[in-house]
VEXLUMNU-608531 format. One record per residue (C-alpha): residue in three letters; x, y, z. Coordinates in Angstrom, 2 decimals. Example, Ala and Ser with C-alpha at 12.3 -4.5 7.8 and 13.67 -1.06 7.14 Angstrom:
# VEXLUMNU-608531
{ala, {12.30, -4.50, 7.80}}
{ser, {13.67, -1.06, 7.14}}
END
This chain:
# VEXLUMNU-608531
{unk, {22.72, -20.76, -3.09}}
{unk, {21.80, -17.69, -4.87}}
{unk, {22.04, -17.73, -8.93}}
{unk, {22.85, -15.58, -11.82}}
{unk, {20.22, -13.37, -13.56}}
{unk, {19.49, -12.78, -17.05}}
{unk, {19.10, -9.93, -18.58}}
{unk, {15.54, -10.51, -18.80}}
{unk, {15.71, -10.97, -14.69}}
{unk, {17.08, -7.72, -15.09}}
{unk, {14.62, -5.84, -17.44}}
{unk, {11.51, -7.09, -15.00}}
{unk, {12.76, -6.45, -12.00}}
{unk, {13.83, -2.58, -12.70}}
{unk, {10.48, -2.71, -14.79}}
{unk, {8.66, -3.84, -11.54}}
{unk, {10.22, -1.13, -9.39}}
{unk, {9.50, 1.63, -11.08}}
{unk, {5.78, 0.87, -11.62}}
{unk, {6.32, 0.26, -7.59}}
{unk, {7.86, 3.62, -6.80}}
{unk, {5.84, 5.37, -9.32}}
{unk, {2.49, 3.66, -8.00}}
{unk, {1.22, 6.90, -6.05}}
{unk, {1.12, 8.29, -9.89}}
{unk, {0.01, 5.51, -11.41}}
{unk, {-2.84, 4.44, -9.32}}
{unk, {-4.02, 8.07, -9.39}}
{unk, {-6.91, 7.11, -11.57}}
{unk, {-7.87, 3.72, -10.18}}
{unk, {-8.40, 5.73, -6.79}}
{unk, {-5.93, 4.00, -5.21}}
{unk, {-2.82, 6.66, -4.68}}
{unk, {-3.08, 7.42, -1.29}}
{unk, {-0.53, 5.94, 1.04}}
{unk, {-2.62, 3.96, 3.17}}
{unk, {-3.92, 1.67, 0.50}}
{unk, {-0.42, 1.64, -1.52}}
{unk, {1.36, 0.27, 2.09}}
{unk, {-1.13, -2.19, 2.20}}
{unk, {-0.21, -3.59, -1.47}}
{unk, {3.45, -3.57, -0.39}}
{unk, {2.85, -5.16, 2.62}}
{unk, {0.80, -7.82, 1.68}}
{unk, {2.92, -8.45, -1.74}}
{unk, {5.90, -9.07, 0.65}}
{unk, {3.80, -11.95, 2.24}}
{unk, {2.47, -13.24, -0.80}}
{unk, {5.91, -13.22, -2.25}}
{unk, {7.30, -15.19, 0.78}}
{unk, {4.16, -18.03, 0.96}}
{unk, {5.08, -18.56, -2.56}}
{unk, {8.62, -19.46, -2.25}}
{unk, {7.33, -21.85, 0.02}}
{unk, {4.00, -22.96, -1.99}}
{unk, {4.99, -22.18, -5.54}}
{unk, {8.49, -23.67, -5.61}}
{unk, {8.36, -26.98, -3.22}}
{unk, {4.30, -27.57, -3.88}}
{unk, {3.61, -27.62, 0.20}}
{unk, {0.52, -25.61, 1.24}}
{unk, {0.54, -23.98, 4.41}}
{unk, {-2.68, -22.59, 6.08}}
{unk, {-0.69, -21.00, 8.79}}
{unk, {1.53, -18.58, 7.55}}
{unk, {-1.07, -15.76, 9.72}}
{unk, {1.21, -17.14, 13.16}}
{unk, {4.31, -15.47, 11.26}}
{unk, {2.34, -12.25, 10.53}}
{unk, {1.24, -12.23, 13.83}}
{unk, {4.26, -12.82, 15.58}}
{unk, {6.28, -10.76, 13.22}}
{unk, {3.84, -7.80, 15.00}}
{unk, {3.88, -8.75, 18.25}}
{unk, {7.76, -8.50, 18.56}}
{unk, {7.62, -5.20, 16.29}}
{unk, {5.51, -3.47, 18.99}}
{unk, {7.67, -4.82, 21.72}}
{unk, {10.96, -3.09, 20.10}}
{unk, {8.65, -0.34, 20.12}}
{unk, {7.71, -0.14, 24.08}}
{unk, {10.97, -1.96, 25.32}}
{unk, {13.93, 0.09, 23.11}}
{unk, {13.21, 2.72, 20.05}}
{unk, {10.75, 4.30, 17.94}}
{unk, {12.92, 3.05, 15.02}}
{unk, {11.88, 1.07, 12.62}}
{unk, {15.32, -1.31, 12.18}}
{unk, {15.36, -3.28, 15.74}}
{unk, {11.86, -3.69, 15.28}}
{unk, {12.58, -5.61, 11.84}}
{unk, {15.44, -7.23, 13.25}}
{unk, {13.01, -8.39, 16.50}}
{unk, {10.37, -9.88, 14.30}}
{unk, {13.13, -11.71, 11.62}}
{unk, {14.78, -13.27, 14.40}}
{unk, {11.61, -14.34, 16.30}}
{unk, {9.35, -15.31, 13.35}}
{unk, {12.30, -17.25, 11.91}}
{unk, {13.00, -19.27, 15.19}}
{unk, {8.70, -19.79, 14.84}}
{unk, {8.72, -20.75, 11.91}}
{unk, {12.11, -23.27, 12.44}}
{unk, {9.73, -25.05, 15.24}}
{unk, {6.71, -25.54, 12.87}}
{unk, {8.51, -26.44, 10.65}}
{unk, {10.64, -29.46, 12.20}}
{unk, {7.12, -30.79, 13.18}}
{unk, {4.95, -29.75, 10.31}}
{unk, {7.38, -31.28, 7.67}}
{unk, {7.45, -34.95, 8.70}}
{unk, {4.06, -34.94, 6.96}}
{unk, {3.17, -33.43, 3.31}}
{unk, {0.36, -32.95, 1.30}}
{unk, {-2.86, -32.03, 2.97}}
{unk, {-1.65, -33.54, 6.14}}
{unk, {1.27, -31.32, 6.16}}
{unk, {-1.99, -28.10, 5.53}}
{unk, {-3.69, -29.25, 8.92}}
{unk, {-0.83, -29.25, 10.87}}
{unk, {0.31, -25.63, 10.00}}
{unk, {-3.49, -25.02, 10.28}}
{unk, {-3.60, -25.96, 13.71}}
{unk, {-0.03, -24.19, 14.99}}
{unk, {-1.63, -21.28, 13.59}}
{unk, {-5.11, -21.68, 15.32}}
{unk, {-3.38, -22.56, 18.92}}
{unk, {-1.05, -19.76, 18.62}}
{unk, {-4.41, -17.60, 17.58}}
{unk, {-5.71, -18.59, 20.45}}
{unk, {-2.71, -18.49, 23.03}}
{unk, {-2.40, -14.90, 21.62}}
{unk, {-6.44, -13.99, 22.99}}
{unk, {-6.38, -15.71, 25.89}}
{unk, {-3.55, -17.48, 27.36}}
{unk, {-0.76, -14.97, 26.84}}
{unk, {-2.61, -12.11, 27.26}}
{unk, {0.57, -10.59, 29.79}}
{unk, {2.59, -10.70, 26.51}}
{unk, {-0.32, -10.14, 23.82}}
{unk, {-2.86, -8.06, 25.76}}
{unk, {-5.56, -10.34, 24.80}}
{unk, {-8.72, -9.14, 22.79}}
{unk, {-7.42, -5.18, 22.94}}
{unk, {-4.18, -6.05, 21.23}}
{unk, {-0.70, -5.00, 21.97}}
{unk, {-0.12, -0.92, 21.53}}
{unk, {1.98, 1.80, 22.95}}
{unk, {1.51, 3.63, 25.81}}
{unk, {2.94, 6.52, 27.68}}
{unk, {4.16, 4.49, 30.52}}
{unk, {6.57, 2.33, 28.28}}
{unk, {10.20, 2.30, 29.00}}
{unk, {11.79, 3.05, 25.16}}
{unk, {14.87, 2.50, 26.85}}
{unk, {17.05, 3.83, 23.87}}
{unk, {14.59, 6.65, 23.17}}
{unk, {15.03, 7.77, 26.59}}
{unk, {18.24, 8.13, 26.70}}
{unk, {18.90, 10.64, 23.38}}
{unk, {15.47, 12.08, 22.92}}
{unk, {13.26, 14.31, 25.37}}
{unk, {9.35, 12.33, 25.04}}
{unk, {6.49, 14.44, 24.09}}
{unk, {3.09, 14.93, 25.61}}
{unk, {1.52, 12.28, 23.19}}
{unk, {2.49, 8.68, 21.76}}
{unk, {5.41, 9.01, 19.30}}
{unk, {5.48, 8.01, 15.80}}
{unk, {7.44, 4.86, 14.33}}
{unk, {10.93, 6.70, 12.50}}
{unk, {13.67, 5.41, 10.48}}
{unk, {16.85, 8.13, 11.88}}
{unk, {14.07, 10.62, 12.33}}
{unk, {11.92, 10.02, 8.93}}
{unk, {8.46, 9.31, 10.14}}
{unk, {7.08, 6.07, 9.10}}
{unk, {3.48, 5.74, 10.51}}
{unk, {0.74, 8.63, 10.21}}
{unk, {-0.16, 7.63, 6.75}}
{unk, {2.64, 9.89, 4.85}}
{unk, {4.59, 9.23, 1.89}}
{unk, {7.04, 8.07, 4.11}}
{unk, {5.70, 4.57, 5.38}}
{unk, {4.32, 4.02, 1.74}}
{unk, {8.41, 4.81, 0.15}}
{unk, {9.51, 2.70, 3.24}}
{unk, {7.66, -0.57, 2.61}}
{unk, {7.97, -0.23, -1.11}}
{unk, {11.97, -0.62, -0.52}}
{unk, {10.93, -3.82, 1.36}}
{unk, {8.95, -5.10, -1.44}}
{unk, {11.83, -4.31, -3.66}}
{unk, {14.30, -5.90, -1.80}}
{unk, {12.11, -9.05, -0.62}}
{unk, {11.46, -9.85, -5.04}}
{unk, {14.81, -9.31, -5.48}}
{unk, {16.01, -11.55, -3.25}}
{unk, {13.13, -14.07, -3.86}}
{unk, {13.76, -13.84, -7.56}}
{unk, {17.34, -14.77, -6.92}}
{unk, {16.08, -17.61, -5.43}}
{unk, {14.33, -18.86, -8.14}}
{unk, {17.01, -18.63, -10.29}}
{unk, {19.88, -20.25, -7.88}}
{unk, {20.41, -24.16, -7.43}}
{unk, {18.54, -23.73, -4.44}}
{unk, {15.37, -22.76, -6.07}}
{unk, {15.86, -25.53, -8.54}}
{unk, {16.20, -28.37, -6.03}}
{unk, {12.94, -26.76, -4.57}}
{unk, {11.47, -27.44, -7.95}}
{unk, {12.40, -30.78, -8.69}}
{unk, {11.05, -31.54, -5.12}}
{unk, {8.03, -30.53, -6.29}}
{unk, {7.90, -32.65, -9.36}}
{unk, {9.16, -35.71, -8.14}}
{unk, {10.07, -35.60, -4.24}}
{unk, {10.21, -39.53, -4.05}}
{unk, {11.99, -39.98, -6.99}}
{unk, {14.95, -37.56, -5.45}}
{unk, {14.49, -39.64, -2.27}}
{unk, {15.04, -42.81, -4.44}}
{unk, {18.55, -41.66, -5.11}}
{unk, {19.08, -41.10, -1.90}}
{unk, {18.95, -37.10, -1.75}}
{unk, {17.78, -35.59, 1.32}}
{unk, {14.86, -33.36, 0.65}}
{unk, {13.84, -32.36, 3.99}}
{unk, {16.92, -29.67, 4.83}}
{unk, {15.58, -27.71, 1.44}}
{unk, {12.37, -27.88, 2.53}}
{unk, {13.16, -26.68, 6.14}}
{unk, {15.25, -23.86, 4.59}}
{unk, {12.23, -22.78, 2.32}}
{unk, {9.60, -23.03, 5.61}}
{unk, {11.75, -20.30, 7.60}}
{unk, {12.41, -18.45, 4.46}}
{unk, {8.91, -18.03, 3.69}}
{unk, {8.21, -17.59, 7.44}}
{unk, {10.56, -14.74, 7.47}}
{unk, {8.97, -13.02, 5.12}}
{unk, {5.94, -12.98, 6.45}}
{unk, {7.32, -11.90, 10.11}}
{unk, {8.91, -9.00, 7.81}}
{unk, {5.54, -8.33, 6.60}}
{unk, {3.79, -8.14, 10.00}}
{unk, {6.75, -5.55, 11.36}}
{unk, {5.70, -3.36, 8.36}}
{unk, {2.27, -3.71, 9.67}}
{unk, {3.46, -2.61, 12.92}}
{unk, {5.80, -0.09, 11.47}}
{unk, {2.82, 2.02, 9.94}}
{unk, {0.30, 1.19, 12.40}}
{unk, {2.07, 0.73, 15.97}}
{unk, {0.00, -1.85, 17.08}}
{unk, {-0.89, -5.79, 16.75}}
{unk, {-3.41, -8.02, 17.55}}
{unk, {-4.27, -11.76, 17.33}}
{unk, {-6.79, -11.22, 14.54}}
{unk, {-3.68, -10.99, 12.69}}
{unk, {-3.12, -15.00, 13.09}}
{unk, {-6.69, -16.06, 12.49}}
{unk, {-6.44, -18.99, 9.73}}
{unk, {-8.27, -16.17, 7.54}}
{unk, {-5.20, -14.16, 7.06}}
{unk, {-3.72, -17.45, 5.88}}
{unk, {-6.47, -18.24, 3.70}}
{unk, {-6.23, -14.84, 1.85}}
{unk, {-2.44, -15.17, 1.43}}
{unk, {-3.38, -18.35, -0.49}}
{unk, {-6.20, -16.95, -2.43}}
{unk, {-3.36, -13.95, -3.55}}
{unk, {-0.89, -16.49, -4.71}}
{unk, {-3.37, -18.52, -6.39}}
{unk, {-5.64, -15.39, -8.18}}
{unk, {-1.95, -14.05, -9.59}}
{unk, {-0.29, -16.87, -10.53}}
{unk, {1.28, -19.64, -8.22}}
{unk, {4.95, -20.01, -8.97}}
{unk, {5.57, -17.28, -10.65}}
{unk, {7.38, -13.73, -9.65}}
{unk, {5.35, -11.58, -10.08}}
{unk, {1.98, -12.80, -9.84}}
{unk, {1.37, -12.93, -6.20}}
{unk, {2.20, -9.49, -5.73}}
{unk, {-0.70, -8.84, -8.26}}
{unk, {-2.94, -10.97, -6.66}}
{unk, {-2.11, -9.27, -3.33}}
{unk, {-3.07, -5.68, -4.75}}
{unk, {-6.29, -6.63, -6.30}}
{unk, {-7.26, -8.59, -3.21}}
{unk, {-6.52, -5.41, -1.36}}
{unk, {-7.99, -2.91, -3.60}}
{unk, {-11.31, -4.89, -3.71}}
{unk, {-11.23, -4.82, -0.02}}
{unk, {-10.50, -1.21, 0.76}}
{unk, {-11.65, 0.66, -2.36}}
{unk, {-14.20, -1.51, -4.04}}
{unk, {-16.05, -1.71, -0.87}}
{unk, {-16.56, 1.67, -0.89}}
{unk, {-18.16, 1.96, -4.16}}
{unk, {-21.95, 2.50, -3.17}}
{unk, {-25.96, 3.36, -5.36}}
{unk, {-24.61, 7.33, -4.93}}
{unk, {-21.52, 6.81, -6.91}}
{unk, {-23.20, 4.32, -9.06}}
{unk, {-25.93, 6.74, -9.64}}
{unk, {-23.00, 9.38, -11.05}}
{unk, {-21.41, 6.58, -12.93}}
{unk, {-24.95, 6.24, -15.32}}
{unk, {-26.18, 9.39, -14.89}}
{unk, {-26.10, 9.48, -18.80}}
{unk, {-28.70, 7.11, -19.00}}
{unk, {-32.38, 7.77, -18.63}}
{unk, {-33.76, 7.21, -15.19}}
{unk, {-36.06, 3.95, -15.71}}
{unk, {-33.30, 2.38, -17.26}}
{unk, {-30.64, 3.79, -15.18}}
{unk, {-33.00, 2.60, -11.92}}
{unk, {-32.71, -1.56, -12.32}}
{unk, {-28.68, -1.23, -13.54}}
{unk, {-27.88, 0.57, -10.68}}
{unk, {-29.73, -1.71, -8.13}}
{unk, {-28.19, -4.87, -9.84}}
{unk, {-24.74, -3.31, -9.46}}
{unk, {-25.02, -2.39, -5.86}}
{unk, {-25.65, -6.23, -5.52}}
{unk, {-21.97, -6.59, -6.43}}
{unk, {-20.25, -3.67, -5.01}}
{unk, {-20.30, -1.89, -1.28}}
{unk, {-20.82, -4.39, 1.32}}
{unk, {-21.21, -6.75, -1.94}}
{unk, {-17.46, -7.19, -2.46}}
{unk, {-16.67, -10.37, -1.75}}
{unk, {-19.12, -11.35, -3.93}}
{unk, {-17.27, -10.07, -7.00}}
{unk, {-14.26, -10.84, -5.92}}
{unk, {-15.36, -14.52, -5.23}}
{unk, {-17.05, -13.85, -8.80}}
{unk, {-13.34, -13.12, -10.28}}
{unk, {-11.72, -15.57, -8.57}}
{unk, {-13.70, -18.48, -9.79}}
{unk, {-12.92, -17.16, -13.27}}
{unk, {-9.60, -17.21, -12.81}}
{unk, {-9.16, -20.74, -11.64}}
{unk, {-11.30, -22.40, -14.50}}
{unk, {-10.71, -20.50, -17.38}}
{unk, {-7.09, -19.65, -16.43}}
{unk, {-5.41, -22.31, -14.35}}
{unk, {-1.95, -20.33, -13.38}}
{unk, {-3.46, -17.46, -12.86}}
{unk, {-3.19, -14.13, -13.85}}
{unk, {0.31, -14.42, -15.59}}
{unk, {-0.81, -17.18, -17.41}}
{unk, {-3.57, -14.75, -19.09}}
{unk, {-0.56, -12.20, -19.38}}
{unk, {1.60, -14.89, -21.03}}
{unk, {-1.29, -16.05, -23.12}}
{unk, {-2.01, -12.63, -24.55}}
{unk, {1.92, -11.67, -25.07}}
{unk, {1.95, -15.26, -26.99}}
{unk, {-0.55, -13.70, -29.40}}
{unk, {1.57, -10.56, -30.61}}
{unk, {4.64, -12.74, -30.94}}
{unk, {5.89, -12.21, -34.87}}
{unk, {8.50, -14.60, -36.86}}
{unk, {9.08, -18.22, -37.58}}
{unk, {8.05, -19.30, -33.97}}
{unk, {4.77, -18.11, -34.12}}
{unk, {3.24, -21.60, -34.96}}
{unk, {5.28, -23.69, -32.88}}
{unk, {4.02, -24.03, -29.58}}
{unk, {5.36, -21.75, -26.93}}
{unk, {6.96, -24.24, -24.16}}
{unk, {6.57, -22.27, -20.62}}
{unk, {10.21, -22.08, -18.29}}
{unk, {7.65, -21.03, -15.29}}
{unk, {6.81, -23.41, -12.75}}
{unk, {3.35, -24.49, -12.81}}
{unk, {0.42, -24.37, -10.07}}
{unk, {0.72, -27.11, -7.37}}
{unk, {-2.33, -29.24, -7.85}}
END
């Protein structure tokens, strides 16, 4: 199933771990190096990673990947009050459930493709939104969310650790993985590793190319008889276990969960990550996940104060009108950049980010191939 990497494979992914490990260094002068923000990259790089193995390689688009997040939590928090503070049988909890989730939607959702195929996953995702505030509040506690409490059993805990006076801390064998340390950040960043590693095997196996010629010609593979639905099932529960994976990482550094977490919004910004860094590619939706998030969380905070220090240089009447158009576009203004960028992205560059990367590295190519034109090996956006 899996293939056999290049050395190139090789040079980009140890390339894309260091920048990874190093980030709380690197990001230093972006703002972004504190662990909060850095987990949330991770995190949300896992899912966008996982969405694209389904979207980028078989061409399906699913608007209800949020059900996996959410249920990926939800079981997370339960290993958490049922058994142990550590992080593992929460992981293993959430795999096993989000997979079995995601086998369900799947079998359904997959006797239909294109945008028919979109609605359905749309609608698992909004029922199970909405079985998670109302319905199954026993299991979900409704509106409040699901979090720990004194009063849970921690069955394993109990037996081999003495609790303290306040709510303990998610651990991996005593390492403390919530509170926002260095910790959580170094933890998820070994799950991002490991889920592009594995994901870029994928890509490169058999497996990953049958997913591709599905997505160039699915009826003319049917044609000749070949069974496309068991690779697409297999690529639905992969990608859905990567996103329960992602939603015990959310639980892992923040013990709790909620059904916001499965609103079709947290499936529409999945998409918007894959698409802004490049769908079908390895990389890209891992950038796309870490600009989305930095706009979010540090963008946001930009406000006339700090854009007042920015142009301080300038002379107040002109520094006056820049800095009021600029607010426009930053603070609670946002979204409104970001929507800006986006729509950028998707005319002037198609694929996405990588093709801009791709486009650029084309230009500082030297030798006999520099007129010929370059002929991509990447899979191409789903239209």
């Amino acid at each position: 199933m899996f293939g056999n990497l290049s050395r190139q494979d090789w040079v980009m992914f140890l390339g894309f771990s260091a920048v990874v490990l190093l980030a709380p260094i690197l990001f230093q002068p972006i703002g972004a190096a504190y662990p909060a923000i850095l987990e949330k990259f991770c995190i949300f790089g896992l899912f966008a990673i996982g969405f694209n193995i389904l979207f980028g390689l078989t061409g399906y688009l699913s608007f209800g990947h949020a059900a996996f997040l959410g249920i990926g939590s939800y079981a997370a928090v339960w290993s958490f009050k049922l058994f142990t503070m550590n992080v593992i049988p929460a992981i293993a909890m959430s795999i096993i459930f989000a997979g079995i989730f995601a086998f369900v939607i799947g079998y359904v959702s997959l006797r239909r493709s294109g945008i028919y195929f979109s609605i359905l996953t749309l609608a698992f995702a909004q029922m199970s939104y909405n079985m998670a505030y109302s319905v199954l509040t026993p299991l979900t506690n409704g509106e409040t969310g699901l979090q720990l409490t004194l009063k849970d059993p921690r069955i394993v805990d109990a037996m081999f650790i003495t609790p303290g006076t306040g709510l303990p801390r998610s651990t991996l064998f005593g390492l403390e993985i919530s509170g926002g340390g260095l910790g959580g950040f170094y933890f998820t960043a070994a799950a991002l590793i490991i889920g592009f590693y594995v994901s870029m095997r994928i890509f490169r196996s058999p497996f990953g190319l049958m997913l591709k010629a599905i997505k160039s010609n699915q009826n003319r593979m049917r044609y000749t008889g070949f069974n496309t639905r068991p690779y697409l099932m297999a690529a639905f529960v992969i990608s859905g276990i990567y996103a329960g994976l992602a939603g015990s990482l959310m639980a892992a550094v923040d013990p709790l969960a909620g059904p916001e977490r499965m609103q079709w919004t947290a499936s529409g910004e999945v998409v918007l990550m894959t698409i802004l860094g490049g769908v079908g590619t390895l990389i890209g939706p891992v950038i796309g996940a870490a600009i989305i998030k930095y706009f979010e969380n540090i963008f946001s905070g930009f406000n006339e104060t700090a854009l007042n220090s920015v142009f301080s240089f300038l002379p107040h009447t002109l520094r006056e009108p820049i800095v009021k158009l600029l607010s426009l576009f930053v603070g609670e203004g946002w979204s409104l950049t970001l929507g800006l960028v986006f729509m950028a992205i998707v005319i002037f560059l198609p694929g996405g980010i990588m093709e801009g990367v791709r486009l650029i590295a084309s230009l500082f190519k030297k030798g006999g191939n520099g007129n010929k034109p370059a002929v991509s090996g990447h899979a191409q956006p789903a239209e």
